[in-house]
C-alpha positions in Angstrom: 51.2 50.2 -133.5 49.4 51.2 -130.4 49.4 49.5 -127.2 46.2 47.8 -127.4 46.8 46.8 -130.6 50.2 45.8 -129.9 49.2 42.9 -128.1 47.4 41.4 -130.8 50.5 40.6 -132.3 51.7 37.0 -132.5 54.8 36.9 -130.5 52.2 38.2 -127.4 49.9 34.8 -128.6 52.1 32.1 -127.7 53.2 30.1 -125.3 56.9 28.1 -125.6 59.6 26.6 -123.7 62.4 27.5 -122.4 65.4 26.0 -120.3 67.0 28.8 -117.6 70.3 28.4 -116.0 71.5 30.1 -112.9 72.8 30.4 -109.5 69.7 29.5 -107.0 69.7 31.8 -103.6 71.7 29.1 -102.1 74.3 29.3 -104.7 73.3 26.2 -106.3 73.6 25.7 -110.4 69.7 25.6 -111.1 68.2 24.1 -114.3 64.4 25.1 -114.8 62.0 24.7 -117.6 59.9 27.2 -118.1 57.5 28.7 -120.5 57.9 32.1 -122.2 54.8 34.6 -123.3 56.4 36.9 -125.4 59.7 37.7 -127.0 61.4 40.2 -129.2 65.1 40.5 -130.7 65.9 42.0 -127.4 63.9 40.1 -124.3 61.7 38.0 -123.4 59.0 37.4 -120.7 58.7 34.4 -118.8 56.8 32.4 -115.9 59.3 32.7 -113.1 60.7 29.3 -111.4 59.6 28.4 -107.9 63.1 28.4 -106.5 64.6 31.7 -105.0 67.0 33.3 -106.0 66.4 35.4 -108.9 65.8 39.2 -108.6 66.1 42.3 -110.6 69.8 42.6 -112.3 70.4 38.9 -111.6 72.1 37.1 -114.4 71.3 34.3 -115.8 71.4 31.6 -119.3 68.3 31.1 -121.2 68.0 28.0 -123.7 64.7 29.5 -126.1 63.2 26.6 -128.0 63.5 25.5 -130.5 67.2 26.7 -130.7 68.7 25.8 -127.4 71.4 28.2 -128.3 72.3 29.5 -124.8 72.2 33.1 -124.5 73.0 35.2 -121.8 70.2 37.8 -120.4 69.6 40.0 -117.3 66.2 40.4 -114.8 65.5 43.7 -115.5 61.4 43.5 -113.9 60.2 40.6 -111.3 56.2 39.8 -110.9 55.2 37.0 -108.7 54.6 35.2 -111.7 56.9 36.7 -114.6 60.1 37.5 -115.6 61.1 40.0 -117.6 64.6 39.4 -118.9 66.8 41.6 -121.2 69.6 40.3 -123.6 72.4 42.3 -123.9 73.1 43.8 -127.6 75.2 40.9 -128.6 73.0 38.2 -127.8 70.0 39.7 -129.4 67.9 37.2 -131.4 68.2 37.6 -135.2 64.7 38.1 -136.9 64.5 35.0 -137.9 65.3 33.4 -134.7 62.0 34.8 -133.7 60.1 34.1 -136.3 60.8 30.3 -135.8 59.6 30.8 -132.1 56.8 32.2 -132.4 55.7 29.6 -135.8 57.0 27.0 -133.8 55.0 27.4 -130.6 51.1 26.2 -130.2 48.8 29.8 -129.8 46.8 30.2 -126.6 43.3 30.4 -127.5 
């Protein structure tokens, strides 16, 4: 699948929530609810919080619905309004687990 074409596919045409857990800038536990755009077995992108604190390599929880099975994952690329997180090889999503994200969540149209 090319690029272009790649982003035609489902998991890129939804938008669902998800609960993030770390360590703010201040060193404060920080809940936020966010949404993510796309996710895969291995990752997921998501709007970035409006508290500091969270940079490239940072660690962090995230709560995907609509498991809220906490996994951990990694900031491995930071845009002003996305992150792009990375779960490690035991924490990857099952193929299922993804397949009930992306039915579960309302398309963007």
């Amino acid at each position: 699948m090319d690029r272009p074409e790649q982003r035609r596919h489902p998991r890129f045409d939804f938008d669902g929530a998800a609960i993030l857990v770390f360590d703010d800038a201040e060193a404060r536990r920080t809940v936020a609810v966010t949404h993510y755009c796309n996710v895969s077995r291995r990752g997921a992108c998501v709007q970035s919080p409006t508290t500091a604190g969270l940079e490239v390599g940072s660690r962090l929880h995230i709560l995907p619905q609509p498991y809220l099975e906490r996994r951990e994952v990694i900031v491995v690329d930071r845009h002003s309004e996305f992150l792009h997180l990375e779960l490690p090889d035991t924490q990857e999503f099952s193929e299922y687990e993804v397949a009930e994200m992306v039915r579960g969540a309302p398309a963007l149209r």
